[in-house]
C-alpha positions in Angstrom: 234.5 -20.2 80.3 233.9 -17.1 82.4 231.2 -14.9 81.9 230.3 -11.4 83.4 228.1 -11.4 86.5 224.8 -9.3 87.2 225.3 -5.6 88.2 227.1 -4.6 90.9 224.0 -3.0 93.0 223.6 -6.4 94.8 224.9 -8.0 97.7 225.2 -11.4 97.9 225.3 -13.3 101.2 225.7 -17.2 101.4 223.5 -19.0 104.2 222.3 -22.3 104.8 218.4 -23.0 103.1 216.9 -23.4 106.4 218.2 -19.5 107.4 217.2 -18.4 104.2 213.7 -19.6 104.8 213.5 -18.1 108.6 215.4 -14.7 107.4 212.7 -14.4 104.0 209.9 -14.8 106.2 210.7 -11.0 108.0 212.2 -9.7 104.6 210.4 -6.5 104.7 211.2 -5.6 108.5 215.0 -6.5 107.2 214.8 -4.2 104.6 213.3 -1.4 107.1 215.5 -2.2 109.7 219.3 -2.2 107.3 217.7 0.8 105.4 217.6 2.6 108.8 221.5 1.6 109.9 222.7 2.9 106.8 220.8 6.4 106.9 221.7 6.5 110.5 225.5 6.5 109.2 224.8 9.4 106.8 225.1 6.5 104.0 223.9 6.9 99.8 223.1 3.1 99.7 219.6 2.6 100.4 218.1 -1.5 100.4 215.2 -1.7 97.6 214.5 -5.5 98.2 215.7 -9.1 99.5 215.1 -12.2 97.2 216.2 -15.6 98.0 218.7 -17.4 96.3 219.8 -21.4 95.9 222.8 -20.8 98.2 221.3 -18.0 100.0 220.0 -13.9 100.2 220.6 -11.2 97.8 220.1 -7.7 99.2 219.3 -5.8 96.0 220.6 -1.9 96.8 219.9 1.3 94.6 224.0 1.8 94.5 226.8 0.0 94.8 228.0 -0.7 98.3 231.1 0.5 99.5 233.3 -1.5 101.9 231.2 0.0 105.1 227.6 -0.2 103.9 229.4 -4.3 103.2 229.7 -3.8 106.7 227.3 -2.4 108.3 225.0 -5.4 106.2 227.2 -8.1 107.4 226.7 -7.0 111.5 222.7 -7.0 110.7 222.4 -10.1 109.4 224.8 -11.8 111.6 223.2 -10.4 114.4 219.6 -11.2 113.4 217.9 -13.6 115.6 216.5 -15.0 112.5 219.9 -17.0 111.2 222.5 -19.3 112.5 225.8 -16.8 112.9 228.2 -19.5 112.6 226.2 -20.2 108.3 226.7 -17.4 107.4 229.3 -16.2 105.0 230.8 -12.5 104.8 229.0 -10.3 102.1 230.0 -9.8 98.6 229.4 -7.9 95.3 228.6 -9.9 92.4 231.5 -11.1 90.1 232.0 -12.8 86.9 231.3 -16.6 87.1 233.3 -19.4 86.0 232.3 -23.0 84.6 234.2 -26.0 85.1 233.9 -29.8 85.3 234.9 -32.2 87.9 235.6 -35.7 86.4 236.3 -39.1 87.9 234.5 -39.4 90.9 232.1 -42.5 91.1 228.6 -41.8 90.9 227.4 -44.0 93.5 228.7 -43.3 96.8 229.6 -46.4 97.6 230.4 -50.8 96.3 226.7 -52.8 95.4 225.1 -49.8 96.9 222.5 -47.5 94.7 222.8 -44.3 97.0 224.0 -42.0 94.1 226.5 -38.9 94.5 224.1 -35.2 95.0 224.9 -32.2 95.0 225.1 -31.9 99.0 227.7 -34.6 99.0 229.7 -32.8 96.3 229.8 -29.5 98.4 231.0 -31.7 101.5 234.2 -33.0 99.4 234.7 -29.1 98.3 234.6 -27.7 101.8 237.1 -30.5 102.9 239.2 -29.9 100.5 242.0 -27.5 100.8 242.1 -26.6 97.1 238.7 -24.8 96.9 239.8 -22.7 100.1 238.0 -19.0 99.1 236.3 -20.4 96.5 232.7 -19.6 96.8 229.9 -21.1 94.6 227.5 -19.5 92.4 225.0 -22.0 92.6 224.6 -26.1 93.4 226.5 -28.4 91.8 225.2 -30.8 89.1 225.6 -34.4 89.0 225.0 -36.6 85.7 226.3 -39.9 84.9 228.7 -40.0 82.0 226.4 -42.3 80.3 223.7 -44.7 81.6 225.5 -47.5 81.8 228.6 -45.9 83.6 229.6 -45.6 87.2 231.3 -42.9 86.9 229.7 -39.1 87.2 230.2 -36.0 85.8 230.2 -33.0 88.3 229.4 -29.3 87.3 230.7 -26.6 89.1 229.9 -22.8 88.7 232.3 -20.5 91.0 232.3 -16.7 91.5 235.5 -15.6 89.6 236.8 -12.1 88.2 236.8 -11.1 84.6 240.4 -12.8 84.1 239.2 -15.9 85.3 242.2 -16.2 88.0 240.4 -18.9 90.3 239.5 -21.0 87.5 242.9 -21.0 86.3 243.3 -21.9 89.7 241.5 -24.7 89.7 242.2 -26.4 86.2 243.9 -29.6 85.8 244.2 -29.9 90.0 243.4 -33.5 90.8 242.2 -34.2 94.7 241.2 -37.4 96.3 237.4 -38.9 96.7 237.6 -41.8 98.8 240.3 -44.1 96.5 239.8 -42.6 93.7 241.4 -39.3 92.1 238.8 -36.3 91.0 240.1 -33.7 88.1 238.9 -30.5 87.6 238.8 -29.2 83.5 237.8 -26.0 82.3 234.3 -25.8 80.7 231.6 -24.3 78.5 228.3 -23.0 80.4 227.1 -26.0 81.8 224.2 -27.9 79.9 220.9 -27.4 81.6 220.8 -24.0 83.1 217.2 -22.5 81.5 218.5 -19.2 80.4 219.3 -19.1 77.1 223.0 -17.2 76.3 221.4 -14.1 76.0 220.6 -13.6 79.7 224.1 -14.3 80.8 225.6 -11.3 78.6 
């Protein structure tokens, strides 16, 4: 299932949490400092706020950023002495997101052992993996067990995506290796869990 993303007048820039939590703490000298680049540039984007995100910033603008004001806010961040340059990711405009499943993959980590699978271990397998190259995702995975008794988990994957959906087709029905065993990917409903109500996502 893909649904439409939030308006355009955001950018959206993916950066470990411990940058986030450096680069938030100076938010309003950011917001000073990019809205004084892009003037200097003769620009129409101005920066109205920065929030924090689970996967990292969103630079909320008060018009939608062409490929230079992209720019211009990629060199700032990357250059700020408040982030690691080598975490973070090149900027982007929201898209439509995607929902799929990931199925077959044990949810403890390893045999007799009671260290279950997380979410950091499932981005790990994604980012080693050469099927999910330029895949980007909209928000930490989820890990359930298919039922209490089973070993084997359910992972739930939301990805950026455009409104036909073409990384998700992608994606579905690939299978890729965990450890011995073989991981499938199937399409998906919005996942179970997420506290908006269907409304929101519209």
């Amino acid at each position: 299932m893909t649904t439409k993303g939030p308006l355009r007048k955001q950018v959206i820039i993916s950066i470990s949490k411990d940058n986030i939590n450096a680069f938030m703490k100076n938010s309003s000298l950011h917001v000073a400092n990019i809205n004084r680049q892009l003037c200097n540039v003769k620009s129409e984007v101005l920066t109205d706020y920065i929030r924090a995100d689970p996967l990292g910033i969103t630079i909320v603008t008060s018009k939608v950023c062409q490929q230079s004001d992209l720019l211009i806010i990629d060199q700032y961040v990357k250059n700020s002495n408040d982030v690691n340059t080598l975490q973070v990711k090149e900027p982007q405009l929201p898209k439509s997101k995607s929902y799929l499943k990931i199925i077959g993959i044990p949810f403890y980590l390893h045999v007799n052992s009671q260290e279950y699978l997380s979410s950091s271990d499932i981005e790990s397998i994604l980012k080693q993996n050469h099927i999910f190259n330029n895949i980007s995702l909209a928000s930490r995975p989820r890990v359930i067990k298919v039922s209490p008794k089973s070993d084997i988990s359910i992972v739930w994957i939301d990805i950026w995506d455009v409104q036909s959906d073409s990384n998700a087709k992608m994606l579905i029905n690939r299978c890729f290796n965990v450890s011995w065993y073989i991981a499938t990917i199937r399409d998906t409903n919005m996942n179970l869990g997420i506290p908006q109500c269907k409304n929101c996502w519209k």
